[in-house]
C-alpha positions in Angstrom: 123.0 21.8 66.2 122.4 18.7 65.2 122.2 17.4 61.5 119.6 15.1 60.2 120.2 12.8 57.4 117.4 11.3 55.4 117.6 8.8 52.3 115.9 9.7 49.5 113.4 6.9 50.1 112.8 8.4 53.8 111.7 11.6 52.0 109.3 9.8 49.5 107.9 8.0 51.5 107.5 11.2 54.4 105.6 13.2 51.2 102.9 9.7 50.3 101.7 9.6 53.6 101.3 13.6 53.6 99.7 13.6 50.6 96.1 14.8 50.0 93.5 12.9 47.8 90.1 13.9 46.9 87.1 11.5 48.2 85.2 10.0 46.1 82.1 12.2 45.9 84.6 14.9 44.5 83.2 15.8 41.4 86.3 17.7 39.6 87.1 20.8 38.3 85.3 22.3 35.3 86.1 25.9 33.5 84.6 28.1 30.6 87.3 29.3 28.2 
């Protein structure tokens, strides 16, 4: 088995290039309460 080290700033940076973001034609969320 083999271990894997990661720096913190490996693991940032791994999650804000997997991140989603909405285009620009989304038109957001809306609700009645």
């Amino acid at each position: 088995m083999t271990a894997v080290q990661l720096s913190a700033r490996d693991i940032m940076r791994a999650a804000y290039e997997n991140r989603y973001t909405w285009d620009s034609n989304f038109p957001g969320y809306t609700t009645d309460v």
